[in-house]
C-alpha positions as CSV (number, residue, x, y, z in Angstrom):
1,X,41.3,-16.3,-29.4
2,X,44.2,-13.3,-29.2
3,X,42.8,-11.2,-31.6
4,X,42.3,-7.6,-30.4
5,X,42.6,-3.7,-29.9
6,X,46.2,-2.4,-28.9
7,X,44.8,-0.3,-25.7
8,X,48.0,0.6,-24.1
9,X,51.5,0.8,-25.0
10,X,54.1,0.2,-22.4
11,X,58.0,0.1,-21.6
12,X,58.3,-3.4,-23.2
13,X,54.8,-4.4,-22.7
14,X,51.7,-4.0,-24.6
15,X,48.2,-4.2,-23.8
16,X,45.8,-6.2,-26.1
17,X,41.5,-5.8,-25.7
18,X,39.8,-8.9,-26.6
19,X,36.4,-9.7,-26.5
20,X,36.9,-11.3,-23.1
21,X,40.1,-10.4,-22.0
22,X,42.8,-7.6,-21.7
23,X,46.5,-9.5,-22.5
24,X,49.7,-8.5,-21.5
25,X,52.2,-8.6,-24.4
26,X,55.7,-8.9,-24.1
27,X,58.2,-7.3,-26.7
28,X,55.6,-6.4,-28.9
29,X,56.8,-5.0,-32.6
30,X,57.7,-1.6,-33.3
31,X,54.7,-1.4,-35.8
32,X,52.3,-2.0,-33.4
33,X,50.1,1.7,-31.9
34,X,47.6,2.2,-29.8
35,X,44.0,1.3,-31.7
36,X,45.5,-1.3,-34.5
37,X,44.0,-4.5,-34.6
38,X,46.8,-7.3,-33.6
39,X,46.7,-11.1,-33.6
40,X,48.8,-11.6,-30.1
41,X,49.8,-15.0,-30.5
42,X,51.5,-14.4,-34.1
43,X,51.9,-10.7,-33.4
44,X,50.6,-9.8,-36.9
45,X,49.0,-6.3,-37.1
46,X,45.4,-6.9,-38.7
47,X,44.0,-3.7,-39.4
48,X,42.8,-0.4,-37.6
49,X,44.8,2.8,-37.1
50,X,46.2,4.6,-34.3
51,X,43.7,6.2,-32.4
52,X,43.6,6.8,-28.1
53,X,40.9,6.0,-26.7
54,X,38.6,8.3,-24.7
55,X,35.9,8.0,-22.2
56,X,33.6,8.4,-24.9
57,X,35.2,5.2,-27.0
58,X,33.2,2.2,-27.9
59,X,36.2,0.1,-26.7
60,X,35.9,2.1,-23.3
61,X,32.3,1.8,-22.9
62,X,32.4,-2.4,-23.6
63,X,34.7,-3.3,-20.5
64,X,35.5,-6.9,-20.5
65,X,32.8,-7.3,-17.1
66,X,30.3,-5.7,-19.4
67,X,30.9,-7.9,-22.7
68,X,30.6,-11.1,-19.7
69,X,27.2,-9.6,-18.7
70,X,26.3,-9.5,-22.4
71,X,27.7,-13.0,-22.8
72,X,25.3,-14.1,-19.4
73,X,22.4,-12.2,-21.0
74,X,22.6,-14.1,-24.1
75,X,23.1,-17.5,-22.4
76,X,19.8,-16.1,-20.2
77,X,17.5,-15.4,-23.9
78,X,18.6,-19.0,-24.7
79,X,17.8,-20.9,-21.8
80,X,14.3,-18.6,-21.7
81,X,13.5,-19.7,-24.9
82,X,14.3,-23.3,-24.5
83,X,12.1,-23.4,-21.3
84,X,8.9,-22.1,-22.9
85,X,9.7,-24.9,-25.9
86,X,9.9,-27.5,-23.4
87,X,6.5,-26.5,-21.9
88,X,5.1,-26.8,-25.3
89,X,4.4,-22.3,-25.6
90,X,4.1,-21.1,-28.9
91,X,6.6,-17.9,-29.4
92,X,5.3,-15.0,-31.1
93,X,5.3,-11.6,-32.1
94,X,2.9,-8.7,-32.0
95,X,3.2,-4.9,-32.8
96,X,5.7,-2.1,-31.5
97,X,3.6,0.6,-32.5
98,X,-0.1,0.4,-31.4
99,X,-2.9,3.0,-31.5
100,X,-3.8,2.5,-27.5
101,X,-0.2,2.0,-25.9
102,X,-2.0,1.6,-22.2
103,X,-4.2,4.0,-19.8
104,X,-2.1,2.3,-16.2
105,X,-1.8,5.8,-14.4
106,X,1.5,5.7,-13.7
107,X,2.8,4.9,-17.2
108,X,3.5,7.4,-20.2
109,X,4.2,6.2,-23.8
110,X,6.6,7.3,-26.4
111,X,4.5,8.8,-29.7
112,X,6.1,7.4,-32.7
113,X,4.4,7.8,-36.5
114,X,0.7,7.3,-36.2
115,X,0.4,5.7,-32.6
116,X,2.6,4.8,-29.8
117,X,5.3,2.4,-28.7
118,X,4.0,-0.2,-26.9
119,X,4.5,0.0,-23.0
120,X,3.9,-4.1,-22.6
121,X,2.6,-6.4,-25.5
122,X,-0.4,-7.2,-23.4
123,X,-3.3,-6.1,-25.4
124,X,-2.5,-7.8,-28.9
125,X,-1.5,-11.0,-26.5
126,X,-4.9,-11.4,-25.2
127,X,-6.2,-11.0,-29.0
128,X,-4.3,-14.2,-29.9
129,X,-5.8,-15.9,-26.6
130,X,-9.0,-15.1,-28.4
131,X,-8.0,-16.4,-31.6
132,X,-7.2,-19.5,-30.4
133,X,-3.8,-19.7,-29.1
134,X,-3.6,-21.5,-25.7
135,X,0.0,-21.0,-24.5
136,X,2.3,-18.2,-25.9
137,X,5.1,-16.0,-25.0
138,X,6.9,-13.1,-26.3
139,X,10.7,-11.5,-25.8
140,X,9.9,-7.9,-26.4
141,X,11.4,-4.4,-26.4
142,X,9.1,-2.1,-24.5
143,X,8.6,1.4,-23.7
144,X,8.1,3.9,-20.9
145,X,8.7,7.5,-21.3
146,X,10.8,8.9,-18.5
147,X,11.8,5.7,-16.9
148,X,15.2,5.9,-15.4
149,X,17.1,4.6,-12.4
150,X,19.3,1.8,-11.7
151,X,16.7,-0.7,-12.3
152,X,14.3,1.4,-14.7
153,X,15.6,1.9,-18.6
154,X,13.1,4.0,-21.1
155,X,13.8,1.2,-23.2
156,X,13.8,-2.2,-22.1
157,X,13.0,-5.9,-23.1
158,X,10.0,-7.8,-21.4
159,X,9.5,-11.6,-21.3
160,X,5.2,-11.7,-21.6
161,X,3.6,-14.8,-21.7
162,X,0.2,-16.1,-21.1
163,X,-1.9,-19.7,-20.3
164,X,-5.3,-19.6,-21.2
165,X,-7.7,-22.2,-19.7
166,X,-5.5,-21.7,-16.5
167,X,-5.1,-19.7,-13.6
168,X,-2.4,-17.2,-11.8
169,X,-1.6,-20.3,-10.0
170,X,0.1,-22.1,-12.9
171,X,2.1,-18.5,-13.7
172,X,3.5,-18.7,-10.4
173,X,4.8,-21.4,-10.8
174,X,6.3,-20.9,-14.0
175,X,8.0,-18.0,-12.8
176,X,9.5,-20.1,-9.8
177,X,11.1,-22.5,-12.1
178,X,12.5,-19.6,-15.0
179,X,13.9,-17.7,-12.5
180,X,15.6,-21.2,-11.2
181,X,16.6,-22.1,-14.9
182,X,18.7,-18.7,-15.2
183,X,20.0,-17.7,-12.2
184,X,20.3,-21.2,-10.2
185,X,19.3,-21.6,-6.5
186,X,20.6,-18.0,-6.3
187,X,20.2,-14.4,-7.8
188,X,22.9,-12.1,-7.0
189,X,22.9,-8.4,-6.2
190,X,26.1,-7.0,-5.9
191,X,28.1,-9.0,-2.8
192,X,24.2,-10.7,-1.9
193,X,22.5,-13.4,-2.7
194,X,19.0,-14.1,-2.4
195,X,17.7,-17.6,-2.8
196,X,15.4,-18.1,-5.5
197,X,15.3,-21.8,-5.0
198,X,11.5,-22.9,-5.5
199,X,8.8,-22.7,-4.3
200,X,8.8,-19.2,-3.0
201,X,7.3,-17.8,0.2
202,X,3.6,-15.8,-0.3
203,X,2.6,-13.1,1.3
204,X,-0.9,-10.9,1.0
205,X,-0.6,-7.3,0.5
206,X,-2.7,-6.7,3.5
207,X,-0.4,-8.8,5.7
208,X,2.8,-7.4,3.7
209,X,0.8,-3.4,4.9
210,X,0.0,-4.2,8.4
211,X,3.5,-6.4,9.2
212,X,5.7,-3.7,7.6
213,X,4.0,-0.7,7.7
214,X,1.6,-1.0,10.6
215,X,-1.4,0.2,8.2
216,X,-4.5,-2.0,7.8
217,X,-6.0,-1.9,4.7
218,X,-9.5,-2.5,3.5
219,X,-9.4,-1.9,-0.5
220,X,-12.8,-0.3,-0.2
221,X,-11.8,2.2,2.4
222,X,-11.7,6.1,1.0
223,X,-8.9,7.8,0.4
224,X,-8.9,10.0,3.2
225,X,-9.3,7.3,5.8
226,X,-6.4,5.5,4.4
227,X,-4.0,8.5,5.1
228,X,-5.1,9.1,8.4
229,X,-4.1,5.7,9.0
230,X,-0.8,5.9,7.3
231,X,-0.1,9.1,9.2
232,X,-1.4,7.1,12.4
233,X,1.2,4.5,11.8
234,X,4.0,6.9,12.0
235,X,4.8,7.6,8.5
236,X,4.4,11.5,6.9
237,X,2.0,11.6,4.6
238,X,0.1,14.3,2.3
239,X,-3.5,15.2,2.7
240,X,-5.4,14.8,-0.1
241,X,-3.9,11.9,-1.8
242,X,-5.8,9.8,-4.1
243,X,-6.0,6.4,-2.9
244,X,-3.5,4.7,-4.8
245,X,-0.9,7.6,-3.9
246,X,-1.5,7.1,-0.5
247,X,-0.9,3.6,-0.5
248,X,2.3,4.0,-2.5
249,X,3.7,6.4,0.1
250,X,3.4,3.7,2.9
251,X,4.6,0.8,0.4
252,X,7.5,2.8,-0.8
253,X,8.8,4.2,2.8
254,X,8.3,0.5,5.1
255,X,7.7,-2.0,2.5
256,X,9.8,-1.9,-0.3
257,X,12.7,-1.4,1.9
258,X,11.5,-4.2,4.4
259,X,11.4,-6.6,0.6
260,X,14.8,-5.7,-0.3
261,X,15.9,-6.9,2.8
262,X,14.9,-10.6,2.4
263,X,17.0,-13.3,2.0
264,X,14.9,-15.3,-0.5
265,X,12.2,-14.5,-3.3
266,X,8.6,-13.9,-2.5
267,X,5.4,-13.3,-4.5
268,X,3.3,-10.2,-3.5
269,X,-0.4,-11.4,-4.2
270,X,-3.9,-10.4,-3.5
271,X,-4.0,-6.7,-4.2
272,X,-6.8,-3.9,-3.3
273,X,-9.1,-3.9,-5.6
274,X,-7.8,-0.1,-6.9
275,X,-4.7,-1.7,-8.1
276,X,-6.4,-4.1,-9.7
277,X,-5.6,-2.9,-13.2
278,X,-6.1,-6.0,-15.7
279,X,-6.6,-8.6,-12.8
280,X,-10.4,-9.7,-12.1
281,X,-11.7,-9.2,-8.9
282,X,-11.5,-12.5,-6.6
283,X,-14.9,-14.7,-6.5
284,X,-16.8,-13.8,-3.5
285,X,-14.1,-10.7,-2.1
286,X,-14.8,-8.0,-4.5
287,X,-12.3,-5.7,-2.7
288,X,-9.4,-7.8,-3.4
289,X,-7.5,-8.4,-7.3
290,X,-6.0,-12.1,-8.2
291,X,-2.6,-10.1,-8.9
292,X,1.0,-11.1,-7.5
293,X,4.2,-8.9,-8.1
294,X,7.5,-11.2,-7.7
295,X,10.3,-9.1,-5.3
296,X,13.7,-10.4,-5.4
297,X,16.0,-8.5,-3.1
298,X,14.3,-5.6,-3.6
299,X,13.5,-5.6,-7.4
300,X,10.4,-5.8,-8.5
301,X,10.8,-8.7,-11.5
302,X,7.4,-9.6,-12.6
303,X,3.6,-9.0,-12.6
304,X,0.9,-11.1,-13.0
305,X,-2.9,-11.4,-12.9
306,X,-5.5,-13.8,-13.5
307,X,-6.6,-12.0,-16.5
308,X,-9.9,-10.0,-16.5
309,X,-12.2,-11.8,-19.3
310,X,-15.5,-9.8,-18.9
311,X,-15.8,-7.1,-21.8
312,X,-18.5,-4.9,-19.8
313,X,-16.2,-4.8,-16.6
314,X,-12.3,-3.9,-18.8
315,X,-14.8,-1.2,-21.0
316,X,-16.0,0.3,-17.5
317,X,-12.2,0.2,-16.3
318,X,-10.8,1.9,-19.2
319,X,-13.0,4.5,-19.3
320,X,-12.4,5.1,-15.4
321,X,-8.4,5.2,-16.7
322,X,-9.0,7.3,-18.6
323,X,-10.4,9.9,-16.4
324,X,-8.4,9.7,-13.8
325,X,-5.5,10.4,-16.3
326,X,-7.3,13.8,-17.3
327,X,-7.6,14.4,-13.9
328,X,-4.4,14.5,-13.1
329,X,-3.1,16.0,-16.1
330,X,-1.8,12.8,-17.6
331,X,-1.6,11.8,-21.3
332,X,-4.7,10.7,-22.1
333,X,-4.6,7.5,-24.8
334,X,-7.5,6.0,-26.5
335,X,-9.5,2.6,-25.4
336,X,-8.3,-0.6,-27.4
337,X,-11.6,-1.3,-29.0
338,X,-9.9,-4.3,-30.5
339,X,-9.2,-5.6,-27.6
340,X,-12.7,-4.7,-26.3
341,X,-14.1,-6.7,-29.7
342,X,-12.0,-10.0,-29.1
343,X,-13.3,-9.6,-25.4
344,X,-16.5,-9.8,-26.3
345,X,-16.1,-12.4,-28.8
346,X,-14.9,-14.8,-26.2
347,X,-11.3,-15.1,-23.8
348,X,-11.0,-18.4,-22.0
349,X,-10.2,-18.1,-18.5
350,X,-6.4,-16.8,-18.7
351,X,-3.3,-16.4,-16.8
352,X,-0.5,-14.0,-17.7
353,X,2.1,-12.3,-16.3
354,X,4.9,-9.6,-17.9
355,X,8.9,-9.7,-16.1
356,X,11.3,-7.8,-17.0
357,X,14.0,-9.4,-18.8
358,X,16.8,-6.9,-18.0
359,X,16.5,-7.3,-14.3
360,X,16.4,-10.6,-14.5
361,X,20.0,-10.9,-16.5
362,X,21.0,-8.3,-13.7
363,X,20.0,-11.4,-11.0
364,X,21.8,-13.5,-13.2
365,X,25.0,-11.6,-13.0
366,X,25.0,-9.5,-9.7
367,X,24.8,-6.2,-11.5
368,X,23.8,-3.3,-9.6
369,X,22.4,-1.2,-12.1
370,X,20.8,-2.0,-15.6
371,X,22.7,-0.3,-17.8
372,X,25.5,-2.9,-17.1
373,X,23.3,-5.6,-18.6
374,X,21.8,-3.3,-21.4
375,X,24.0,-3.8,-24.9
376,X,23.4,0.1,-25.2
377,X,21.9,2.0,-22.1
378,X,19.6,5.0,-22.5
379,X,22.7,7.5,-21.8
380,X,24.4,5.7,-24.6
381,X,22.1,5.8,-28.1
């Protein structure tokens, strides 16, 4: 196809935008200017006016590398799609705007008419796990108020899906082989790559702590007795931290950087029981969550948790959310009662796990930052 925008007018020459390409025209015709629509092969002038483009122009902003990366990212939805069909998963699709949007501490929502957007699709997923449904997934838009950075978007798209009468065991595994059917034995990151050739290495939290950061870490241990140990292993720390900001400070200065440095994927698993968020507690270890996060060269793609079933225990937790967001000043959302009801009514033992769709199209295509995978990115609405 040589249909396309006249970008450039030169001493014999013309330069043609198509949706792949820019084409070098020889000789084109005097009619031709800068923004007509032109058919280069029979050199007919379709449409359009004359108009220059600017830094601000649509047909600036869509670069042929970034209509490729769209092209990858719709190749990606497909083959996501076809992989959840093939294991027999039921797609479906729940609300964007929710009256309890989430109480995770380190998450604000975006109000819109009566409630909020939804920050994952996680609540009304688990209702369908209690209606019934056995394995589903959703492709989602999601979103966090003030997210931004080259791998966080306010508004981004989330692959969610969930296997009840299973464990976190099986969604490991699943996200092994889906990050496999996109990206190939390798994810790229700029000039890296980073085998995500299956299965992937595993790693605790508390070895992941003690081997990178030099902390050991209990999960029942207070808060204060946590930094001194952070601050013991070298690392400047706070006083007064709550204990999940205390871990954070060591995770983020030794860990994360010691993750991106991998050369192949790893699940994170077994977190302290204070991150445990909608994980249950492992059987017989109540200071440890059945969580994993998936790292690939340094981004954080996916979380999962053997899915807390127990309506007393997630009621407790909210409520707990809750305060701690008054505490520290945070939005404070109500408790999903409807969630709390189909609890109660009955969730088989589940497995689910949320991973972010954008980042994995950015694996997929060796972009650096999301907006270059994003059809519009935040600084572009």
């Amino acid at each position: 196809m040589q249909r396309g925008r006249v970008v450039a007018l030169l001493d014999g020459a013309a330069i043609v935008r198509t949706q792949r390409a820019m084409l070098t025209v020889a000789d084109p015709p005097a009619s031709w200017r800068i923004g007509m629509f032109v058919d280069a092969a029979s050199r007919e002038v379709i449409g359009g006016r004359e108009h220059l483009a600017t830094s601000s122009s649509e047909v600036t902003r869509l670069t042929p590398a970034r209509v490729a990366a769209l092209e990858t990212r719709a190749r990606a939805l497909a083959t996501v799609r076809g992989f959840f069909a093939e294991r027999g998963f039921l797609e479906v699709e729940t609300p964007l705007i929710v009256p309890s949007p989430g109480l995770e501490i380190h998450l604000d929502a975006v109000a819109a008419g009566d409630g909020y957007l939804i920050t994952s699709p996680e609540y009304a997923m688990k209702r369908l796990l209690a209606g019934g449904l056995e394995k589903i997934f959703q492709v989602c838009k999601c979103f966090r108020a003030n997210e931004h950075g080259p791998h966080h978007a306010s508004e981004f798209t989330m692959i969610e899906w969930y296997r009840a009468f299973s464990t976190i065991e099986a969604i490991a595994r699943d996200t092994e082989e889906l990050v496999h059917a996109v990206c190939g034995d390798h994810a790229r990151l700029g000039d890296r790559t980073v085998s995500v050739a299956p299965p992937w290495r595993r790693m605790t939290v508390r070895d992941a702590m003690l081997e990178w950061a030099g902390v050991r870490v209990a999960g029942d241990e207070p808060a204060g007795e946590l930094t001194a140990a952070i601050r013991a292993a070298g690392i400047e720390i706070a006083d007064g931290l709550a204990w999940d900001d205390a871990f954070f400070t060591a995770w983020l200065a030794r860990v994360d950087p010691a993750l991106a440095a991998l050369d192949h994927a790893i699940l994170i698993e077994d977190w302290p029981a204070p991150l445990a968020a909608l994980a249950r507690r492992k059987d017989g270890d109540p200071r440890t969550a059945l969580r994993f996060e998936a790292y690939v060269g340094g981004i954080e793609l996916a979380n999962a948790f053997d899915e807390l079933v127990d309506p007393d225990e997630q009621e407790q937790r909210f409520r707990e959310e809750q305060q701690t967001r008054r505490d520290r000043g945070r939005p404070v959302y109500p408790i999903d009662t409807k969630l709390i009801a189909a609890l109660r009514e009955g969730l088989p033992p589940s497995g689910g796990i949320a991973l972010g769709f954008d980042r994995l199209v950015m694996l997929a295509t060796g972009a650096t930052t999301i907006d270059h995978v994003q059809t519009f990115a935040n600084s572009e609405r």
